[in-house]
C-alpha positions in Angstrom: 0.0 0.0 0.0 1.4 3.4 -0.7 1.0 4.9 2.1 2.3 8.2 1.3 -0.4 8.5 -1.2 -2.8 7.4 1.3 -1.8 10.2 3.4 -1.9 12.5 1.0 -5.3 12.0 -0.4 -6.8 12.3 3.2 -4.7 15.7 3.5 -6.5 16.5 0.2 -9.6 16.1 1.1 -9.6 17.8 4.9 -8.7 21.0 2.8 -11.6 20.6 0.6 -14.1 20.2 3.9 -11.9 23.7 5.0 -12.8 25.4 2.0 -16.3 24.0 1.5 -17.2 25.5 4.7 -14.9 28.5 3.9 -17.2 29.4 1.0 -20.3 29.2 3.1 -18.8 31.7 5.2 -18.2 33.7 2.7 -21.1 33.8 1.4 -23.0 34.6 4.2 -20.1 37.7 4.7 -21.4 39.0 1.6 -25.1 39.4 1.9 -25.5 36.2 0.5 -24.3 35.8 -2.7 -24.7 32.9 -4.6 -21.4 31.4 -5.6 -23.4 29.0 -8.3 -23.5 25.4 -8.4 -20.5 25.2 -10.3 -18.6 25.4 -7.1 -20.4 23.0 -5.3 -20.8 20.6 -8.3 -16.6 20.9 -8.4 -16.0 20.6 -4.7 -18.7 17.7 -4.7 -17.2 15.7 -7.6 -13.7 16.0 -6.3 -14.3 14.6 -2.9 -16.1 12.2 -4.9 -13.1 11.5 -7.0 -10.7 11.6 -3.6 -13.0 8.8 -1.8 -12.1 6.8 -4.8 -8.6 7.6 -4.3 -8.3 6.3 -1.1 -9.4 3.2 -2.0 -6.8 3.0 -4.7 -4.3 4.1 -2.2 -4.8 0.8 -0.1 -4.6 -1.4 -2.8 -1.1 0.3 -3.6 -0.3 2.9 -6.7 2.7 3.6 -8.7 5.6 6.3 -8.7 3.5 7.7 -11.1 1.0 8.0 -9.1 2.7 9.6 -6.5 3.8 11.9 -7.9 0.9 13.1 -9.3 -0.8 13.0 -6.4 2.4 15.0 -4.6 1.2 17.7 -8.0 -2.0 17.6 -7.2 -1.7 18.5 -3.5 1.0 21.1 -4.1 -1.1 23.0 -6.8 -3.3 23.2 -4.3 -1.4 24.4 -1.9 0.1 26.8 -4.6 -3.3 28.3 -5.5 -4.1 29.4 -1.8 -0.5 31.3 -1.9 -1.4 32.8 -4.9 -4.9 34.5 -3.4 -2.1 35.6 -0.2 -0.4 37.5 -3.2 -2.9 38.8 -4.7 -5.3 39.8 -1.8 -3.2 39.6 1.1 -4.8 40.0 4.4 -7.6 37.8 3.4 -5.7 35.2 2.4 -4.3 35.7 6.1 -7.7 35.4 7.2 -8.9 32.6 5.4 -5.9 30.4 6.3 -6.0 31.8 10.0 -9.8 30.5 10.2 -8.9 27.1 8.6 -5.8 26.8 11.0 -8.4 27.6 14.2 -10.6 24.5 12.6 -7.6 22.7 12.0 -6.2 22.9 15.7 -8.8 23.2 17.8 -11.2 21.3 16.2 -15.0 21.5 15.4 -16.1 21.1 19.0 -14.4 24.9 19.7 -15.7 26.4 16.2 -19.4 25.3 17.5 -18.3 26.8 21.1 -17.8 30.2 19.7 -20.5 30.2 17.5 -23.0 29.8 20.4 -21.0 31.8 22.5 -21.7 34.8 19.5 -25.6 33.7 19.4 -25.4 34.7 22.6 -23.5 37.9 22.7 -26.4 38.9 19.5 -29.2 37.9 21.8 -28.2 40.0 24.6 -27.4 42.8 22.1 -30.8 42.5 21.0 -31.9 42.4 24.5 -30.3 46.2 25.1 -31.5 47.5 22.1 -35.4 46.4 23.1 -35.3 47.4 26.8 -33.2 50.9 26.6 -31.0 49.6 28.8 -26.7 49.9 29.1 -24.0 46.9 28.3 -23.7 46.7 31.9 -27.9 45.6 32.4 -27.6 44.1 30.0 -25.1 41.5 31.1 -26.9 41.4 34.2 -29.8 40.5 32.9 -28.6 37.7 31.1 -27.0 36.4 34.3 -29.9 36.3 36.0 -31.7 34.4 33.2 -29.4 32.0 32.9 -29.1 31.4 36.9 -32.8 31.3 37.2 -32.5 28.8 34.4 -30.1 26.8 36.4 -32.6 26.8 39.2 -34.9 25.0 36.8 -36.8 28.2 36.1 -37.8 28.4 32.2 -37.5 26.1 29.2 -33.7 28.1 28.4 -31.9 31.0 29.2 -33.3 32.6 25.8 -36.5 31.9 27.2 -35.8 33.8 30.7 -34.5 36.7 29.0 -37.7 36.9 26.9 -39.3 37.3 30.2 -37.3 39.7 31.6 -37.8 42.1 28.4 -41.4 41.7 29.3 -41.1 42.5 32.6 -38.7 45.6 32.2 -41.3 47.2 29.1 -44.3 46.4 31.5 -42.5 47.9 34.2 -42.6 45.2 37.1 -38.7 45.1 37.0 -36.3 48.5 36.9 -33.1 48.3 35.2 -31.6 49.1 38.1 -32.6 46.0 40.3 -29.9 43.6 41.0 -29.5 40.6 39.8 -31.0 38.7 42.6 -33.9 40.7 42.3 -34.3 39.9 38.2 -33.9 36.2 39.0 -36.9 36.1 41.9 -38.8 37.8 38.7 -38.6 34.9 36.3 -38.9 32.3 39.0 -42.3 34.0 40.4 -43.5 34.5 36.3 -42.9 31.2 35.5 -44.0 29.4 39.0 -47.0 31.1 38.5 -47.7 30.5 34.3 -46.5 26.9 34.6 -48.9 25.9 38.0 -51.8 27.7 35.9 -50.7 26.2 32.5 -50.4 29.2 30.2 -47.7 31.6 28.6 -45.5 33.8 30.3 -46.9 37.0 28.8 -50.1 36.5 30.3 -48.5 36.3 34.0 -46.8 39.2 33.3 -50.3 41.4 32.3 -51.6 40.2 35.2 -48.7 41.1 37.8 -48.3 44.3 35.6 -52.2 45.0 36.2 -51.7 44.6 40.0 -49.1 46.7 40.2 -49.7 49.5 38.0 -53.3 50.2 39.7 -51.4 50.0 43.5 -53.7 46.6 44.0 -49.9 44.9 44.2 -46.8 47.1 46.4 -44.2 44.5 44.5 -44.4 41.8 41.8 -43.2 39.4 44.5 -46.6 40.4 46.3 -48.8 39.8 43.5 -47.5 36.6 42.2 -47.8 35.6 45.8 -51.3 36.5 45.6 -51.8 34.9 42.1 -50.0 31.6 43.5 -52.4 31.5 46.3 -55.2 31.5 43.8 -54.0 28.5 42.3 -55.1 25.4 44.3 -58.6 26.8 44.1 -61.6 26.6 41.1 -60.5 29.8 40.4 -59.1 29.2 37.4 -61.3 26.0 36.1 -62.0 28.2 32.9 -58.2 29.1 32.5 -58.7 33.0 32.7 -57.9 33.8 35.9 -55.2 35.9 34.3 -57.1 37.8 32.4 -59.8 39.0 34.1 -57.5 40.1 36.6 -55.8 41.9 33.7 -59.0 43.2 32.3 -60.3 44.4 35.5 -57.9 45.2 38.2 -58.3 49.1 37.6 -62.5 48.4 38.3 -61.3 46.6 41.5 -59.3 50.0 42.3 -62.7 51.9 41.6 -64.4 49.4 43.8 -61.8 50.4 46.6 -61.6 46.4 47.0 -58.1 45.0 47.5 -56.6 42.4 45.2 -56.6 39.5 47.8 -60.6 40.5 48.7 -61.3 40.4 45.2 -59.4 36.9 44.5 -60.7 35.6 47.0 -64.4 36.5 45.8 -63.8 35.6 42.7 -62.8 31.7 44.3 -66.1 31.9 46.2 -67.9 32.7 43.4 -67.0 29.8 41.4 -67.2 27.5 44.1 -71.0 28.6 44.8 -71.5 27.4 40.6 -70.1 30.4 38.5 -68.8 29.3 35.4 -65.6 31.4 35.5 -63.5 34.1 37.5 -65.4 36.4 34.7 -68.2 36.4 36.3 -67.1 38.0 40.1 -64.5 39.6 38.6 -67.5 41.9 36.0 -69.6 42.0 39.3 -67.2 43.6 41.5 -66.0 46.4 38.3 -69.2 47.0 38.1 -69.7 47.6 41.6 -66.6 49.9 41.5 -68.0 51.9 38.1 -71.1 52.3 40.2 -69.3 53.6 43.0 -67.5 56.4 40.9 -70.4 57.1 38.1 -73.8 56.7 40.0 -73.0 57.9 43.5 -76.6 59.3 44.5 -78.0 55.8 43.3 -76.1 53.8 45.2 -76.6 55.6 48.6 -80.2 55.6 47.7 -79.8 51.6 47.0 -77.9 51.2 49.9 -80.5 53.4 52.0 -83.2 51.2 50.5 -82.1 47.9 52.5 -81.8 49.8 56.0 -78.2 51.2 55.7 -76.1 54.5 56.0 -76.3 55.0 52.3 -73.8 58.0 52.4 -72.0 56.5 55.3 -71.2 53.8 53.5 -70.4 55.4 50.4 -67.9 57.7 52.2 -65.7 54.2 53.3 -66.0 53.1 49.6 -64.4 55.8 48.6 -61.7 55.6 51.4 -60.6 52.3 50.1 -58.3 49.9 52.6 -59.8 48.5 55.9 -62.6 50.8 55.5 -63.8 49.7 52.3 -63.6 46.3 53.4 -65.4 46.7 56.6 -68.1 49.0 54.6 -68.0 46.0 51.9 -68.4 42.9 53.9 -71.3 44.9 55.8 -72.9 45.4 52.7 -73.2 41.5 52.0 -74.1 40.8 55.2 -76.9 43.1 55.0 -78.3 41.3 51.6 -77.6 38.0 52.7 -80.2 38.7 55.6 -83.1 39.8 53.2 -85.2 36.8 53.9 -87.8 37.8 50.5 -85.6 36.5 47.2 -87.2 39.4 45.2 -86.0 41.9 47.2 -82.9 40.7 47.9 -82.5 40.4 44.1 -82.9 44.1 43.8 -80.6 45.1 46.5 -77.8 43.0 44.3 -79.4 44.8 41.4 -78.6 48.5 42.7 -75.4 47.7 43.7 -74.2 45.3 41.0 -76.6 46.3 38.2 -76.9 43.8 35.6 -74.1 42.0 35.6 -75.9 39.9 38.7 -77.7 38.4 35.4 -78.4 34.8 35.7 -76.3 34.7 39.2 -78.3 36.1 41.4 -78.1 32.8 43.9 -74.5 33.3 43.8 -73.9 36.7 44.6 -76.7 36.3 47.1 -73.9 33.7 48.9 -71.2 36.2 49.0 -69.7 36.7 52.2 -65.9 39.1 51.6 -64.7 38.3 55.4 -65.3 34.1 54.9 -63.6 34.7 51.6 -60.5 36.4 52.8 -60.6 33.9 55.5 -60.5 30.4 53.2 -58.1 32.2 51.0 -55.7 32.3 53.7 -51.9 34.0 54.1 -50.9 34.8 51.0 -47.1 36.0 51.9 -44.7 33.4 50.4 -47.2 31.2 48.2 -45.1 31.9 45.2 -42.3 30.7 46.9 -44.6 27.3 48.3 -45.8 26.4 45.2 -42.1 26.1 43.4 -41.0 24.9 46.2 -43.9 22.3 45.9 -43.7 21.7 42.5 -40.0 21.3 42.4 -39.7 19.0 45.0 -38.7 15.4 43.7 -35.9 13.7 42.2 -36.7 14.5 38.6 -36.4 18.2 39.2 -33.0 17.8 41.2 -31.7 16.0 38.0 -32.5 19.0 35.8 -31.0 21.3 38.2 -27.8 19.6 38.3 -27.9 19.0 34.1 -28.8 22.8 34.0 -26.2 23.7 36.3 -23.0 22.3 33.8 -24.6 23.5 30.4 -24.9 27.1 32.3 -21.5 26.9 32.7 -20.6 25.6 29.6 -22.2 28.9 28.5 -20.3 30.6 30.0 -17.0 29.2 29.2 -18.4 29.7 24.9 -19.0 33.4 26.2 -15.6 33.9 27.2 -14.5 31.6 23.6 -16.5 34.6 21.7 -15.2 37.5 23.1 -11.6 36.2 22.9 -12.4 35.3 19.3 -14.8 37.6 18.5 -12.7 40.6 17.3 -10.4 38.7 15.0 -13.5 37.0 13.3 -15.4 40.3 12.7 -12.1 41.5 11.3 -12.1 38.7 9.1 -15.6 39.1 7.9 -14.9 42.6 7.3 -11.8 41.7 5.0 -14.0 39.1 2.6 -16.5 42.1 2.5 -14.0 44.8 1.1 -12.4 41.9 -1.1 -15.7 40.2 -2.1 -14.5 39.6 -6.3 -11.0 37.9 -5.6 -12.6 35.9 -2.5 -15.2 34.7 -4.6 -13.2 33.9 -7.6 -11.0 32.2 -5.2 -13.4 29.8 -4.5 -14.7 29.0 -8.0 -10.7 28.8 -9.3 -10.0 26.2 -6.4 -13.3 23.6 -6.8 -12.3 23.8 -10.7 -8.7 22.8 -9.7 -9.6 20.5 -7.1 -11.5 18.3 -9.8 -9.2 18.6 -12.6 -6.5 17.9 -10.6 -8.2 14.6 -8.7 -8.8 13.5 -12.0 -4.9 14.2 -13.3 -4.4 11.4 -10.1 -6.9 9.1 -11.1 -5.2 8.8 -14.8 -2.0 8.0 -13.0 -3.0 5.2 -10.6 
């Protein structure tokens, strides 16, 4: 067997792999020009016509075919130094990229390129939240510990959310770190236990906050989280109303955790949906801000302080929920269905509709009461649904590819500077990089076939 030859041929063909991918690059570099399927007809028939040669190799070849195979290899060795003449620094560029694929193998060239996926992601990430490098960074941090912690499908993913939560304002770019990673791990504790998409937990802790229902996201997705192991949500849009109608519950002067936990009583007393409480009690509130004089006179009606009780509704807190469990006690006393019916009419109006039965039922201070302590239920139910073995294995798994991240970060930046150099370089030298290529797979075949003849 010549094994020279052998040799040879495999060298042969690792530099056609080098520039097959090399011409990819390059065509990307320049907004995608098509190179033609000349080139990759050539490069395809030679490697072809090499495979071939190897096999003709083992079974041993001729002087002759040595040395044709030693012209072969050094024409094409010749050709590259003739593109370092004629376009120096790409040539430099090109054989400095092949010698990085060549040395440290494919396994780094992958590493970098994530590495760079990422660097362009959190790029991306600073150009859609306003903020600086320095947020930026931090941000993606905290995504990817939170994704460690088994927070998210991916750190892509976690950063997603904290976009969302820094344009809807439940996170300031000045929060730490820590602070960003408790974000995603409440948003996605919360969207996961109730089964939909991040976005929608984030309207909802948005809606809490923004109308002061909420002093923190970490309060309201503790309130939400409480919600959870309820019927609540048996319609899947707990999120939404609370979305849709936290500003009515504002109006109302009920508090977030009154009105959650009506809503839970509602649909436990055979309300379809949180809809229905939750258009009952913005009602109430549009009522309260709109149609003062009727309500006092609907409140006067059933043996009450009308404008005694107004006054509280107006003052929101503990006095709106004293004023507001009063109010329910009173109409849950009216022994005569009709007019108990019309005392929910005046102060609901018609969204009571076909749920008169229910509303009839309500009692705000036995709501709060089997609605429980919400402080920390966020925490409880990750906690709850995180514990077992399965979870633990995903942590650890997690834990390594975050820190394999990290080292392909670190692989990009090192690398990153001499690569966009090099992309730069086939840009200003497009033509002769280009005609490079084509010159090469044409010499590649003819030249694999000048061996072939030989052996």
């Amino acid at each position: 067997m010549n094994t020279q030859l052998l040799n040879d041929a495999r060298r042969a063909a690792q530099q056609i792999e080098d520039i097959r991918a090399a011409a990819r690059q390059a065509a990307g570099a320049v907004d995608n020009i098509e190179l033609g399927n000349r080139l990759q007809q050539d490069l395809q028939a030679a490697q072809g016509e090499l495979g071939n040669l190897y096999d003709q190799a083992a079974e041993g070849g001729g002087d002759a075919g040595s040395q044709s195979g030693g012209n072969f290899l050094s024409g094409f060795s010749d050709a590259i130094g003739d593109l370092a003449s004629k376009t120096g620094p790409v040539a430099g560029s090109i054989l400095g990229i092949a010698a990085l694929g060549l040395t440290a193998g494919a396994m780094l060239a992958a590493a970098i390129k994530d590495g760079m996926q990422a660097e362009l992601q959190r790029d991306l990430f600073q150009a859609q939240t306003g903020t600086t490098v320095a947020q930026a960074e931090k941000f993606a941090r905290a995504a990817g510990e939170a994704y460690a912690d088994v927070f998210g499908e991916s750190v892509e993913e976690n950063l997603s959310t904290l976009k969302l939560a820094l344009q809807n304002n439940i996170l300031d770019p000045g929060a730490t770190q820590r602070d960003a990673e408790k974000v995603v791990a409440q948003l996605d504790t919360i969207s996961t236990a109730l089964d939909t998409e991040v976005s929608q937990s984030v309207k909802a802790v948005s809606a809490l906050m923004s109308t002061g229902l909420a002093a923190s996201a970490e309060e309201a997705a503790d309130m939400i989280a409480n919600a959870v192991g309820g019927s609540a949500n048996k319609d899947e849009d707990l999120l939404e109303v609370i979305w849709e109608y936290a500003a009515g519950w504002k109006n109302a002067g009920i508090e977030a955790q009154t009105a959650l936990a009506l809503i839970e009583q509602s649909t436990d007393s055979g309300a379809w949906n949180a809809d229905v409480a939750s258009d009952a009690l913005r009602e109430f509130g549009r009522r309260i801000s709109e149609e003062g004089d009727a309500m006092i006179e609907g409140m006067d009606s059933i043996g009450l302080s009308g404008q005694e009780m107004f006054d509280d509704f107006v003052a929101g807190g503990d006095r709106s929920n004293q004023a507001f469990d009063k109010l329910f006690d009173k109409i849950r006393s009216i022994e005569d269905p009709v007019l108990r019916n019309e005392a929910i009419l005046a102060v609901l109006g018609d969204t009571a509709g076909d749920f008169f039965d229910v509303f009839a039922s309500w009692d705000p201070s036995e709501a709060l009461k089997n609605f429980g302590e919400f402080e920390g239920a966020a925490g409880r139910l990750a906690a709850t649904m995180g514990g077992n073995a399965a979870t633990s294995v995903e942590g650890a798994m997690r834990a390594v590819s975050v820190v394999a991240d990290g080292l392909k970060a670190a692989l990009a930046e090192a690398f990153g500077p001499q690569i966009a150099e090099w992309a730069d370089q086939i840009s200003n030298n497009r033509a002769g990089v280009i005609q490079f290529f084509i010159d090469v797979g044409n010499g590649a075949f003819d030249g694999a076939e000048a061996v072939l003849g030989f052996v």
